[in-house]
C-alpha positions as CSV (number, residue, x, y, z in Angstrom):
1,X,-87.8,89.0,301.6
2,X,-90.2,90.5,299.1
3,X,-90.6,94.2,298.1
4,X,-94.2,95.9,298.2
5,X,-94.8,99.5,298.1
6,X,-95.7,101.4,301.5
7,X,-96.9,104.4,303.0
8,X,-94.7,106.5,305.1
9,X,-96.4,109.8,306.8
10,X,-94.6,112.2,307.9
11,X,-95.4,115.9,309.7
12,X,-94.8,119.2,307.6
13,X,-94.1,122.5,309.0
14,X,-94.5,124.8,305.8
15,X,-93.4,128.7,306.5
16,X,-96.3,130.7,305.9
17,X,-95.0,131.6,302.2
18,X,-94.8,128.1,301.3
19,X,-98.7,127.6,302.9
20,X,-99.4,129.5,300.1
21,X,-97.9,127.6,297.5
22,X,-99.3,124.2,298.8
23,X,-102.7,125.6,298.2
24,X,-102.0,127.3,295.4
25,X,-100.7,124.0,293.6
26,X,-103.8,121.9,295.4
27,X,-105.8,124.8,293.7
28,X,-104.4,123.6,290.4
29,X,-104.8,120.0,290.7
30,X,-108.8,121.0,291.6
31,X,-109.1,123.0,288.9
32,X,-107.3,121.0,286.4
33,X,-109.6,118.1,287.5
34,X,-112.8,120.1,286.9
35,X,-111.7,121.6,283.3
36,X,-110.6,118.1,282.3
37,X,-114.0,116.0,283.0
38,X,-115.5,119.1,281.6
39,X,-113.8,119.4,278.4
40,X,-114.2,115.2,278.3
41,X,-117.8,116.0,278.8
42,X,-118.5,118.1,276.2
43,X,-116.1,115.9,273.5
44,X,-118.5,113.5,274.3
45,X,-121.1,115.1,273.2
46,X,-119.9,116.4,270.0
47,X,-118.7,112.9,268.8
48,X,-122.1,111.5,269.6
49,X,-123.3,114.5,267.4
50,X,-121.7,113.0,264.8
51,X,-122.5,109.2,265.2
52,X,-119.3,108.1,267.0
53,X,-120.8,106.3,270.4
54,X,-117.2,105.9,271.9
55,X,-114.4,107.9,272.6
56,X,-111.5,106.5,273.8
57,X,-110.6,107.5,278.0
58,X,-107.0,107.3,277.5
59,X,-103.5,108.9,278.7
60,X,-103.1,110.4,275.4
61,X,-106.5,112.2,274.6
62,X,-106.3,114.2,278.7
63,X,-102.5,114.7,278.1
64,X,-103.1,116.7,275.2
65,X,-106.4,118.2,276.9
66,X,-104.2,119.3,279.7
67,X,-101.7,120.9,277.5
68,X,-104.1,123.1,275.9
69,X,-105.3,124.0,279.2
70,X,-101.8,125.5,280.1
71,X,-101.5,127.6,276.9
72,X,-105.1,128.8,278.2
73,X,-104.6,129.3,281.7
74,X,-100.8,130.1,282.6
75,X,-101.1,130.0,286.5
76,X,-100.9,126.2,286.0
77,X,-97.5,126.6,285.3
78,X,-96.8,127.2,288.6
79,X,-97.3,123.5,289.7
80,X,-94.9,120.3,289.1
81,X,-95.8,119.0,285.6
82,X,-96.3,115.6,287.0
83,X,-98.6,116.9,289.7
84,X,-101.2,117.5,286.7
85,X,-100.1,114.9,284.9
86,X,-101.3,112.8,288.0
87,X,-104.6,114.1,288.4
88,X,-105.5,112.8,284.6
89,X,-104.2,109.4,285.8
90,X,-107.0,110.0,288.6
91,X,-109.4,110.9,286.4
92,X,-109.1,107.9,283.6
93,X,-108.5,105.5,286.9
94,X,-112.4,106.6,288.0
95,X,-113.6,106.4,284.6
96,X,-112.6,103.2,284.2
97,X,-114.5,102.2,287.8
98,X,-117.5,103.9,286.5
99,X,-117.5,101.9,283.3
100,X,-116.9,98.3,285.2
101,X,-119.6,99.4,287.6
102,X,-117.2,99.6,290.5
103,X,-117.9,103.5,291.2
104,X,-120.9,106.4,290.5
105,X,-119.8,108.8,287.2
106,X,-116.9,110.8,287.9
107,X,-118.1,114.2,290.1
108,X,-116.8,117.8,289.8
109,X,-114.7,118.8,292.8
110,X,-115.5,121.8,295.3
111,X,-113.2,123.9,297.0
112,X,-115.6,123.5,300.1
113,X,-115.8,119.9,300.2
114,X,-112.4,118.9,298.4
115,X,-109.7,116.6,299.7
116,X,-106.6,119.3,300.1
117,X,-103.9,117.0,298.5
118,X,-101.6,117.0,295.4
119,X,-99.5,113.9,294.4
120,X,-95.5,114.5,293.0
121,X,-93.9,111.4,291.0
122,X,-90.5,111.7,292.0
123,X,-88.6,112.1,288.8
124,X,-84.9,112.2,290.9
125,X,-85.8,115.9,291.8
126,X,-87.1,114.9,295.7
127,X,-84.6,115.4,298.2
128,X,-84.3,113.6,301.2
129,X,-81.7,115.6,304.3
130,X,-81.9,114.9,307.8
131,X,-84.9,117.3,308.7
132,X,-86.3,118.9,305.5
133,X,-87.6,117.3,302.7
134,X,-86.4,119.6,298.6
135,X,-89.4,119.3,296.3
136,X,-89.7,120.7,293.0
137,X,-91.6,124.1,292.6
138,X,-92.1,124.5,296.6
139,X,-88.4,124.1,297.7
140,X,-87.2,123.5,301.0
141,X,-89.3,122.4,303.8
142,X,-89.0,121.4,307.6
143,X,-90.4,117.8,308.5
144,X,-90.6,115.7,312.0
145,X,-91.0,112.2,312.1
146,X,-89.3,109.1,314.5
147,X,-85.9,108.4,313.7
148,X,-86.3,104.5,312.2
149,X,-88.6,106.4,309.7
150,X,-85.8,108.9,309.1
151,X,-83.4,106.6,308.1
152,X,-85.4,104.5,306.2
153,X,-86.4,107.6,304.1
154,X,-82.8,107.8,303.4
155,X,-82.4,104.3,302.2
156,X,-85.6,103.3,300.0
157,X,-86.5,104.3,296.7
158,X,-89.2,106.9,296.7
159,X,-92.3,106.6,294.3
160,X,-94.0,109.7,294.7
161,X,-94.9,111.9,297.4
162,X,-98.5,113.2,298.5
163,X,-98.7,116.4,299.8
164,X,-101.8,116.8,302.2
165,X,-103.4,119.0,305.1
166,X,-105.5,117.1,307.2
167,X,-107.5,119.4,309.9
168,X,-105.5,122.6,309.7
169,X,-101.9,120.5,309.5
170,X,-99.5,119.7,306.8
171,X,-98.1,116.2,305.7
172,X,-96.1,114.2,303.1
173,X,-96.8,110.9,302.4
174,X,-94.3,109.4,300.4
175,X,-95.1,105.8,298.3
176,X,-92.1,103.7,299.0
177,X,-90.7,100.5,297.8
178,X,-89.0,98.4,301.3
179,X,-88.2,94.5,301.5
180,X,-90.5,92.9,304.2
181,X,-90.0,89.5,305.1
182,X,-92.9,87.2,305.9
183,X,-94.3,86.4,309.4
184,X,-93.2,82.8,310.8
185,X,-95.9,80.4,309.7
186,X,-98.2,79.1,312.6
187,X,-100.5,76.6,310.6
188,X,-103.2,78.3,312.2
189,X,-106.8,79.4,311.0
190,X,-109.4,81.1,311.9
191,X,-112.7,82.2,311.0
192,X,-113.9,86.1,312.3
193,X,-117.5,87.3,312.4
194,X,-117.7,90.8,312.8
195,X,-120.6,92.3,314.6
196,X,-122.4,95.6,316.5
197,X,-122.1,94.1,320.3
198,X,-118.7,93.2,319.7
199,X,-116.5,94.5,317.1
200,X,-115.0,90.5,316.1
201,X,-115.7,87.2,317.5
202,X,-113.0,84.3,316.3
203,X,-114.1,80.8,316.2
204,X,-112.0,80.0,319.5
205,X,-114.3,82.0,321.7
206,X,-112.5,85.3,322.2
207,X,-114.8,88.3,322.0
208,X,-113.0,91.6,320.7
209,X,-114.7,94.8,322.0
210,X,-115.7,97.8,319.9
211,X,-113.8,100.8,320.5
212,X,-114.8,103.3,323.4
213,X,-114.8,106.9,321.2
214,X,-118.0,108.2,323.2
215,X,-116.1,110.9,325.0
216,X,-113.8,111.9,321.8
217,X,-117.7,112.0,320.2
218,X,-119.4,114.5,322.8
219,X,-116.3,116.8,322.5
220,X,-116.6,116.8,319.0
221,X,-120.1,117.4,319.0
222,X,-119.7,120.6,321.8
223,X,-117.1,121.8,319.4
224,X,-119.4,121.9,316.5
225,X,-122.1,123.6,318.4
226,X,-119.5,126.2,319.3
227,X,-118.4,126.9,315.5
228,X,-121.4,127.4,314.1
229,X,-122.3,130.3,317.4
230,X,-119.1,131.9,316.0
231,X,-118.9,134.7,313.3
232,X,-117.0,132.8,310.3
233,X,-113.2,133.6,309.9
234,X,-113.0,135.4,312.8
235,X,-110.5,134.9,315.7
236,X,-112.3,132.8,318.2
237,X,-113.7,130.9,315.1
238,X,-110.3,129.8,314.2
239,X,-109.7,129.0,317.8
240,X,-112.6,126.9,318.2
241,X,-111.3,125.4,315.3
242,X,-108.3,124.0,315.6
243,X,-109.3,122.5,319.1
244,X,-112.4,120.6,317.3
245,X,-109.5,119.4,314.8
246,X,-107.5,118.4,317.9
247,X,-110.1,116.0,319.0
248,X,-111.2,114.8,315.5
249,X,-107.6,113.8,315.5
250,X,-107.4,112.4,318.7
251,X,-110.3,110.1,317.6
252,X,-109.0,109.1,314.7
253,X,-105.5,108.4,316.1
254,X,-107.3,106.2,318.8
255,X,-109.3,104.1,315.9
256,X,-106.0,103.7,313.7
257,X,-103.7,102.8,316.8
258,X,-106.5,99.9,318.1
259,X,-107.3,98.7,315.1
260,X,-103.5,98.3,313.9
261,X,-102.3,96.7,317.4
262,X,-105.6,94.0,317.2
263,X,-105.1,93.3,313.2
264,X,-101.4,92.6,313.4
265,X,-101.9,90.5,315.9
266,X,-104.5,88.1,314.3
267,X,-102.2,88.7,310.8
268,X,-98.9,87.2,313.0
269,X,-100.8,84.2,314.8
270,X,-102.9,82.8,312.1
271,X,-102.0,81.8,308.7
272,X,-105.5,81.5,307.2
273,X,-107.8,84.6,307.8
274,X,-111.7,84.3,306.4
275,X,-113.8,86.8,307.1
276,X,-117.6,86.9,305.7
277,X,-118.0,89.9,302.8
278,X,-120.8,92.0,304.7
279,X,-122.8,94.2,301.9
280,X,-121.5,97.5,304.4
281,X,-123.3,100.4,302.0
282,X,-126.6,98.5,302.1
283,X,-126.7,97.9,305.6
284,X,-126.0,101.6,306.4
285,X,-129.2,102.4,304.1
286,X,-131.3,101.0,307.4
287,X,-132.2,102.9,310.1
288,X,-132.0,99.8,312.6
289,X,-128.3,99.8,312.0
290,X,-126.8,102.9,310.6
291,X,-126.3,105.1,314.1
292,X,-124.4,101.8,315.5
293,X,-122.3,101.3,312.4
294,X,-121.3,104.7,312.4
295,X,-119.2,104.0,315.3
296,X,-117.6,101.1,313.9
297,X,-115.7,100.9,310.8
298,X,-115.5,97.8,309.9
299,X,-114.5,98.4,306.4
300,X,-111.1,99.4,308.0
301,X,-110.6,96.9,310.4
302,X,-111.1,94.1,306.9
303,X,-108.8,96.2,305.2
304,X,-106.4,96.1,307.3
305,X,-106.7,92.8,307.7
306,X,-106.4,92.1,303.8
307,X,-103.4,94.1,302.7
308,X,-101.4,93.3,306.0
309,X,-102.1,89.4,305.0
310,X,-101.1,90.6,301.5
311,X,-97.6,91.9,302.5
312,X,-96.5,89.0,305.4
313,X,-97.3,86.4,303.3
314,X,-100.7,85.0,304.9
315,X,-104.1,83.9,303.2
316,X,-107.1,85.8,303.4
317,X,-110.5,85.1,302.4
318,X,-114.0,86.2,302.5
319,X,-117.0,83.8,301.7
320,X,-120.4,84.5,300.4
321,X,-122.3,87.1,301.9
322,X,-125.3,84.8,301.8
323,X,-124.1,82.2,303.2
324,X,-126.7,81.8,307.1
325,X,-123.5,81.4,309.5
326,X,-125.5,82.4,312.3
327,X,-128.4,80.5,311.5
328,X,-126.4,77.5,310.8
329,X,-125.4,75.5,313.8
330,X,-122.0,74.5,313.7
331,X,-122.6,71.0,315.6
332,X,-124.6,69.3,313.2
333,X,-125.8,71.7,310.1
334,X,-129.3,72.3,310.7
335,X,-130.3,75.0,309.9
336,X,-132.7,77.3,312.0
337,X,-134.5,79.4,309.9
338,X,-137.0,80.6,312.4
339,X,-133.9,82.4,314.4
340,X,-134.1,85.9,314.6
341,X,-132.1,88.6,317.2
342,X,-131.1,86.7,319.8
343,X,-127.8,86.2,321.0
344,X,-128.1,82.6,322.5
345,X,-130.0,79.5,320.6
346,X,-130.6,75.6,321.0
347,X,-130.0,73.5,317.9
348,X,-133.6,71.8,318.1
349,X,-131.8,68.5,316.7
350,X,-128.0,68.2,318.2
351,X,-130.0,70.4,321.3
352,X,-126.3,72.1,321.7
353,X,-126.8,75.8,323.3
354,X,-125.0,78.1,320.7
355,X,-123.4,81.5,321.3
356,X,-125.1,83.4,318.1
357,X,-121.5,84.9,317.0
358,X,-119.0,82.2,318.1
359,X,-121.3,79.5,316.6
360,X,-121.5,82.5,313.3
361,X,-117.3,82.7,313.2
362,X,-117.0,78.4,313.4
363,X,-119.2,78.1,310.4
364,X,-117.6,80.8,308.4
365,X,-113.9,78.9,309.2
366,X,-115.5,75.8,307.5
367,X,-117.1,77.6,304.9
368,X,-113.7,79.0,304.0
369,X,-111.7,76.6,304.2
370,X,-114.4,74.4,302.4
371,X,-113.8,77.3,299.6
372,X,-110.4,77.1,299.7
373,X,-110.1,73.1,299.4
374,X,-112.5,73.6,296.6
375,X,-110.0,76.0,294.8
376,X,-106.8,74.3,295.2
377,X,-108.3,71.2,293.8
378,X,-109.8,72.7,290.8
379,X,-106.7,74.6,290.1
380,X,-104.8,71.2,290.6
381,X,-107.1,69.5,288.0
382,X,-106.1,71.9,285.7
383,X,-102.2,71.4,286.3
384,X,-101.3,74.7,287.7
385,X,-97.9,74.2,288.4
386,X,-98.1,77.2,291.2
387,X,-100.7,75.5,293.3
388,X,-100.3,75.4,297.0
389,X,-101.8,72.7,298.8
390,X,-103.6,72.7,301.8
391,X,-102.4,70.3,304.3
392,X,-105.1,67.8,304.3
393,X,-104.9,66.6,308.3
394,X,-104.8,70.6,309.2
395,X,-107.9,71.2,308.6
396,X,-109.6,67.6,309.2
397,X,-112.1,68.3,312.7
């Protein structure tokens, strides 16, 4: 049993006075946000004025930015302290991403394009009953969820909680800390090539399909053709509305339910995952292969994959992104270099007949595990005592 810190969702139903403190206090986090990388903005500035080229992005310079914004602007006393305090945490979290390269300079927020959320550390002032949740500042309010989540709600220590409105609806997510135990060991690998004709191909041969949205798709699309025929704000807008939020949820509810069910199950039969690290953003920059990736997310299905092996106690790896699995043939190692799109291939030396992403997913289980062995062995040359060693006649062919 170990203890790792989870997300539990849960459905809101806010009277319509408390709607209007939820976005009053998401208001506050916004604007809070946008004076703060403002204000850091122009301090910047004036200390490279006067010769200073740094300024330290730390907890203590935006806490004391932040309280002079209250004195200034006293409707931001009407949020959680630690609501605010949470957005500078944001804030110095993305600076720091900018400066390791990681992320783009940190960007002002809009109340158009803004994710609607706030974030409450739970400083022993969140209240747990059997059907509403007490929060400090907003009070009492009504929430639905299964009953096992229920009761675990009541028995966990809560982090913080995340209020949010996703598509015209209201939810909490609350960071928890739970004891997990690991899944059963299986002294199984496997190697996973991800692709566009199939969503994964493992190493043993089995194929797993990409995800049939196209309806969900076309009813979103008549939906938005809809909105934008309707006068803004009005009635049947609104209407229109909340059924085009239905079935933007009922697509995204359909990805997260098939990806979960297919990831759990590699995570449970195989105790070392490798995976190849696809550069995602640049391939979306090409028109060949941007209107298929759009339909597939495949940066979810490896992120599931990672923290799920994170939590049950499995390895997961991803080798180099330029490593030529698929022009590689798994057989005997030579490697094809005049191969281009096609699916099928003969190995002009071993003349074996090669399925492009089964023969892909075989050479990047080798190239991981290579990786791994590789690992373990330097760490065990340099006497770390914490080394776990690969079984040796596991992974011989």
């Amino acid at each position: 049993m170990k203890c790792v810190n989870q997300g539990l969702k849960v459905r809101l139903y806010p009277e319509e006075d408390m709607m209007i403190k939820i976005n009053q206090n998401i208001g506050n986090s916004r604007f809070t946000w946008n004076k703060l990388l403002e204000c850091f903005q122009e301090t910047y500035k004036l200390f490279k004025i006067h010769g200073y080229s740094k300024l330290k992005c730390n907890m203590t310079t935006f806490n004391t930015m932040l309280n002079m914004l209250k004195k200034e602007h006293a409707f931001l006393y009407l949020s959680e302290s630690s609501s605010l305090q949470q957005v500078y945490r944001d804030l110095i979290n993305a600076y720091n991403d900018f400066f390791s390269g990681e992320c783009d300079y940190p960007k002002f927020k809009s109340k158009k394009n803004d994710k609607k959320a706030f974030r409450i550390q739970n400083n022993s002032n969140i209240k747990i009953k059997p059907h509403t949740i007490i929060l400090p500042k907003l009070g009492e309010i009504y929430y639905r969820t299964s009953k096992k989540y229920r009761e675990k709600l009541k028995n966990v220590k809560i982090n913080s909680v995340t209020i949010k409105i996703e598509n015209g609806k209201y939810y909490a997510v609350f960071n928890i800390e739970s004891e997990i135990s690991d899944f059963p060991k299986t002294h199984e690998f496997v190697g996973i090539d991800l692709g566009m004709r199939t969503l994964a191909t493992l190493d043993n041969g089995l194929k797993i399909a990409n995800l049939d949205v196209n309806y969900e798709e076309s009813m979103i699309k008549k939906y938005q053709k809809r909105l934008s025929k309707k006068e803004y704000n009005s009635n049947r807008y609104k209407d229109t509305l909340k059924t085009y939020w239905k079935w933007v949820d009922k697509k995204k509810n359909k990805i997260n339910d098939y990806y979960h069910k297919i990831t759990t199950k590699i995570v449970k039969k195989y105790d070392i995952i490798i995976l190849e690290d696809l550069n995602i953003k640049g391939m979306f920059q090409n028109p060949r292969y941007s209107p298929k990736l759009q339909k597939i997310t495949w940066k979810k299905f490896v992120e599931m994959i990672k923290y799920k092996a994170e939590i049950y106690g499995k390895t997961f790896r991803q080798i180099s992104r330029w490593y030529p699995s698929s022009k590689t043939c798994s057989n005997c190692g030579y490697y094809n270099k005049d191969l281009k799109y096609e699916t099928e291939w003969k190995c002009p030396q071993c003349q074996k007949i090669h399925d492009r992403d089964i023969n892909a997913a075989k050479n990047i289980l080798k190239q991981g595990v290579t990786d791994l062995i590789n690992e373990t062995m330097n760490l065990w040359s340099r006497g770390d005592s914490t080394v776990i060693l690969l079984s040796w006649e596991s992974i011989s062919p």
